[in-house]
DOKOL-865089 format. One record per residue (C-alpha): x, z, y; chain; residue in one letter; residue number from 1. Coordinates in nm, 3 decimals. Each point is the difference from the previous one (the first is absolute). Example, Ala and Ser with C-alpha at 12.3 -4.5 7.8 and 13.67 -1.06 7.14 Angstrom:
<recs>
@east->1.230, up->0.780, north->-0.450, unit->A, code->A, pos->1
@east->0.137, up->-0.066, north->0.344, unit->A, code->S, pos->2
</recs>
This chain:
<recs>
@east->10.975, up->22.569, north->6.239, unit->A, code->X, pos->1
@east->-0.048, up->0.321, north->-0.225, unit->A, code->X, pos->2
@east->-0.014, up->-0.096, north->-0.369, unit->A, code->X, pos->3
@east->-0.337, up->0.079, north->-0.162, unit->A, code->X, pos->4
@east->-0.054, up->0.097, north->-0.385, unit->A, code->X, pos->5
@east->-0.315, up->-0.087, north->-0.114, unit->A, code->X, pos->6
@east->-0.155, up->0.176, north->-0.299, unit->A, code->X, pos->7
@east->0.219, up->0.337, north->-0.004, unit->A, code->X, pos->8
@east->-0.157, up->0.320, north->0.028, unit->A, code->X, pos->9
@east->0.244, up->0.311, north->0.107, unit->A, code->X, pos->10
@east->-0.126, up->0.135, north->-0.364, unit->A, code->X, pos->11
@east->0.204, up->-0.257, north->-0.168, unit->A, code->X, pos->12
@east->0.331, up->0.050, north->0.164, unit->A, code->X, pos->13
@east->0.227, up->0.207, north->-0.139, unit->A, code->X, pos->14
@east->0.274, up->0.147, north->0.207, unit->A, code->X, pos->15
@east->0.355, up->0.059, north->-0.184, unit->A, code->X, pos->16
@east->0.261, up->0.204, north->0.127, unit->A, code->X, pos->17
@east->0.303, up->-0.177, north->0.008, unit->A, code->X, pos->18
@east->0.283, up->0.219, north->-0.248, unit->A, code->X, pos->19
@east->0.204, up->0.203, north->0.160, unit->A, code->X, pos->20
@east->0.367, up->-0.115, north->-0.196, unit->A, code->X, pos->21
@east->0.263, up->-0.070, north->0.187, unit->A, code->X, pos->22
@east->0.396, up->0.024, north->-0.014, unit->A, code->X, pos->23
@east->0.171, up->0.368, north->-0.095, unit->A, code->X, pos->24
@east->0.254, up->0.052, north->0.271, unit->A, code->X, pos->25
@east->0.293, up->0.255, north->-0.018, unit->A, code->X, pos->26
@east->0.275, up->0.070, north->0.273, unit->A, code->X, pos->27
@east->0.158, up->-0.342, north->-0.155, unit->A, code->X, pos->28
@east->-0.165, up->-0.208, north->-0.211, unit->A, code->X, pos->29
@east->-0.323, up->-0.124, north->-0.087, unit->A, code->X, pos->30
@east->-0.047, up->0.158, north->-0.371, unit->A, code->X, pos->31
@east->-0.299, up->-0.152, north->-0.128, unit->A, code->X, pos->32
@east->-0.398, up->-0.027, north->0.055, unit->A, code->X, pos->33
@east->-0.248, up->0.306, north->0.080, unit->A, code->X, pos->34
@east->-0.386, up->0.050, north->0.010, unit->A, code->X, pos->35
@east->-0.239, up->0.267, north->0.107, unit->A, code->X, pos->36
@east->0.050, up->0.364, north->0.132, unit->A, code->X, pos->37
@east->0.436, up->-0.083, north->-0.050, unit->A, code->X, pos->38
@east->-0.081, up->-0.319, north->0.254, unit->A, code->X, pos->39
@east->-0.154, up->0.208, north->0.244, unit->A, code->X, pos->40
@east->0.228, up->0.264, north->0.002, unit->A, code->X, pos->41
@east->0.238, up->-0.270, north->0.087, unit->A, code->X, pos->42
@east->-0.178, up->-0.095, north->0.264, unit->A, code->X, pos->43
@east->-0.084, up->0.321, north->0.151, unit->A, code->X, pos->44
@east->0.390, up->-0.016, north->0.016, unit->A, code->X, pos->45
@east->0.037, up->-0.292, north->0.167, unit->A, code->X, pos->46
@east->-0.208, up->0.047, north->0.273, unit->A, code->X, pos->47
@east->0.110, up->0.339, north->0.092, unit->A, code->X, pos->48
@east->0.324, up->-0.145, north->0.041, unit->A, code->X, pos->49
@east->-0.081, up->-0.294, north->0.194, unit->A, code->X, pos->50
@east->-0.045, up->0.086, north->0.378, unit->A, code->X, pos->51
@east->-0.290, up->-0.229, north->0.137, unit->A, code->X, pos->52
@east->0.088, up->-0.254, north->0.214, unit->A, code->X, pos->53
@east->0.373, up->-0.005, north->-0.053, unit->A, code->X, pos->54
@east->0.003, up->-0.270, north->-0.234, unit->A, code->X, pos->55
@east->-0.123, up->-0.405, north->0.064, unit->A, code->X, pos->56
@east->-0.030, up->-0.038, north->-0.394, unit->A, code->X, pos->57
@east->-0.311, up->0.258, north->0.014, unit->A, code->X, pos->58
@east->-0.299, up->-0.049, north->0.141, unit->A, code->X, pos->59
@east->-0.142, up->0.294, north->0.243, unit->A, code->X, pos->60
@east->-0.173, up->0.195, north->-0.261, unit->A, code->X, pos->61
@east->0.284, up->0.043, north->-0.249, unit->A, code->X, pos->62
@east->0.210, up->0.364, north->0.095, unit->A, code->X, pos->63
@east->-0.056, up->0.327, north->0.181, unit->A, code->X, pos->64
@east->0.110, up->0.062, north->0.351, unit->A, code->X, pos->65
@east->0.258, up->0.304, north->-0.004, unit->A, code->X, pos->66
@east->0.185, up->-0.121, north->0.273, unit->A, code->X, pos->67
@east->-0.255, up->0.162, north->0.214, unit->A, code->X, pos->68
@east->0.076, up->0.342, north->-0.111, unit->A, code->X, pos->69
@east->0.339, up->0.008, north->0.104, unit->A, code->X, pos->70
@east->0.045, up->0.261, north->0.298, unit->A, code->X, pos->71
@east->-0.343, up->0.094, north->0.000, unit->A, code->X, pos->72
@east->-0.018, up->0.314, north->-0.148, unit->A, code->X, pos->73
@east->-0.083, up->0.173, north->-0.332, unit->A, code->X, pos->74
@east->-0.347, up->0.105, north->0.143, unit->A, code->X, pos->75
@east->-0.087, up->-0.388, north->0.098, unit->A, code->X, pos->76
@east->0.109, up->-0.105, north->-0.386, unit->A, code->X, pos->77
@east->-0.234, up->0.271, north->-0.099, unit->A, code->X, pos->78
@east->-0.301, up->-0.121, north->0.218, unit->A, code->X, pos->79
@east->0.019, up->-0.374, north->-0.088, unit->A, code->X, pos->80
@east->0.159, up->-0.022, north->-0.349, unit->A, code->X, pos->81
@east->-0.260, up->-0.013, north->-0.246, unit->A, code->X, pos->82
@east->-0.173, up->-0.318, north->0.225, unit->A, code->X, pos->83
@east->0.344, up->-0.184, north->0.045, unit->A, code->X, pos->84
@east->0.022, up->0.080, north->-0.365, unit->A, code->X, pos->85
@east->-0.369, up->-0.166, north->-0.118, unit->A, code->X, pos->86
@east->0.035, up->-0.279, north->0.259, unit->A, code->X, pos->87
@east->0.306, up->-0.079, north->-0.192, unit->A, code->X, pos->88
@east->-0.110, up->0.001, north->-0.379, unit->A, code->X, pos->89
@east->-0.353, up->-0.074, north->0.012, unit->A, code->X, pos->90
@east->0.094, up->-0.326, north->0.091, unit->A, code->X, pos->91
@east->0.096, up->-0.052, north->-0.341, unit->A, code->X, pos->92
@east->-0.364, up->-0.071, north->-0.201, unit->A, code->X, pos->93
@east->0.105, up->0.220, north->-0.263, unit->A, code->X, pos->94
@east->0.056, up->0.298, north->0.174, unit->A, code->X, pos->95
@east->-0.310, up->0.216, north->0.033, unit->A, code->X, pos->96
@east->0.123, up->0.330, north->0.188, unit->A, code->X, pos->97
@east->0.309, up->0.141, north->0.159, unit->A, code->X, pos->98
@east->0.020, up->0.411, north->0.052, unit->A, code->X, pos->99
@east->0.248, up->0.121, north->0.147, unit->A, code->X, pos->100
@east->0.078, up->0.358, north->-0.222, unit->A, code->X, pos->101
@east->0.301, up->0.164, north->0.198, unit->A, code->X, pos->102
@east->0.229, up->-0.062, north->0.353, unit->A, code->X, pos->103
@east->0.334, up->0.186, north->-0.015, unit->A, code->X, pos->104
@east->0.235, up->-0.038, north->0.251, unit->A, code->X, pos->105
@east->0.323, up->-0.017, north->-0.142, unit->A, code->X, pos->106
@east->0.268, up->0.016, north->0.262, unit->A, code->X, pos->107
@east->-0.052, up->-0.070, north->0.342, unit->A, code->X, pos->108
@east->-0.045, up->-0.404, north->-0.007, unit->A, code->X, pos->109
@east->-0.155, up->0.000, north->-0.334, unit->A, code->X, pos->110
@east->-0.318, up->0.057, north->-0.192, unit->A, code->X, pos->111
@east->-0.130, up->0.000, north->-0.362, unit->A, code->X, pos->112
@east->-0.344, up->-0.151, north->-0.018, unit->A, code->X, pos->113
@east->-0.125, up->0.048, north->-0.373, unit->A, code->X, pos->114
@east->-0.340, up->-0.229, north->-0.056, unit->A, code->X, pos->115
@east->-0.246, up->-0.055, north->-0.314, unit->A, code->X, pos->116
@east->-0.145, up->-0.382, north->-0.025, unit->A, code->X, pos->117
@east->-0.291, up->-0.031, north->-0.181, unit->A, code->X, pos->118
@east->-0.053, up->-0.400, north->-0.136, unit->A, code->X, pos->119
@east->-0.181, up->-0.169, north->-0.237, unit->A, code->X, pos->120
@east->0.261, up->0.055, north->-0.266, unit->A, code->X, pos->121
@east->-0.039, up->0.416, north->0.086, unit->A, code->X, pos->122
@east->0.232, up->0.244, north->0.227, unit->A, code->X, pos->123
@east->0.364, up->0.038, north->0.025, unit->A, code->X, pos->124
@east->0.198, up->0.215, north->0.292, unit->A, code->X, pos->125
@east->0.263, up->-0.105, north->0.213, unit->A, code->X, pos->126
@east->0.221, up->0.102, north->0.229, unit->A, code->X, pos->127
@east->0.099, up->-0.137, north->0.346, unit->A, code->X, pos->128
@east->0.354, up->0.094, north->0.261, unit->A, code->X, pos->129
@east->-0.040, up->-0.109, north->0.297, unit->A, code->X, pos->130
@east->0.158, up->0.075, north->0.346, unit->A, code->X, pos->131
@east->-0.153, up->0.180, north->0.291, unit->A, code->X, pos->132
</recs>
């Protein structure tokens, strides 16, 4: 049986965004609380380095899947970066846009991905080493 309201017009909801604090986490230690654009930065972090799948405490749409870059070739990471990328982040509400700004290769097994991430809090750049 669905539950019915009776009486409530979509006009007279309001819909809240839940805050976005959480826990600041170092290499060590949890140092304190943190809210807005710092929170997301954190968790821009988190997820990029959190493969997807390898881990029963995460659900399926927590992480980014590197793994499937590995022996692939720089011109593959090039192709299908930006959408592994987007399919990664934009999972998280908060996260409006990912662009992918430069791809260096930096040795042969390695490359520098430097992104922007637009959110509702504003921008911020990151960058990303991954293996090929």
């Amino acid at each position: 049986m669905i539950p019915q309201i009776s009486g409530v017009t979509i006009d007279q909801v309001e819909i809240v965004p839940y805050p976005s604090r959480t826990f600041r986490l170092t290499e060590k230690q949890i140092t304190g609380n943190i809210d807005g654009a710092e929170a997301i930065k954190q968790a821009v972090y988190h997820i990029l380095s959190t493969e997807r799948y390898a881990y029963a405490i995460y659900d399926d749409n927590f992480g980014v899947e590197f793994e499937k870059y590995k022996g692939r070739g720089f011109d593959y990471l090039e192709a299908t970066i930006e959408n592994t990328l987007n399919d990664a982040l934009l999972q998280d509400d908060r996260i409006i846009k990912v662009n992918v700004t430069n791809i260096v290769k930096t040795n042969k097994n390695t490359a520098l991905i430097e992104i922007t991430v637009d959110h509702n809090q504003g921008t911020f750049s990151e960058e990303v080493v991954i293996n090929v």
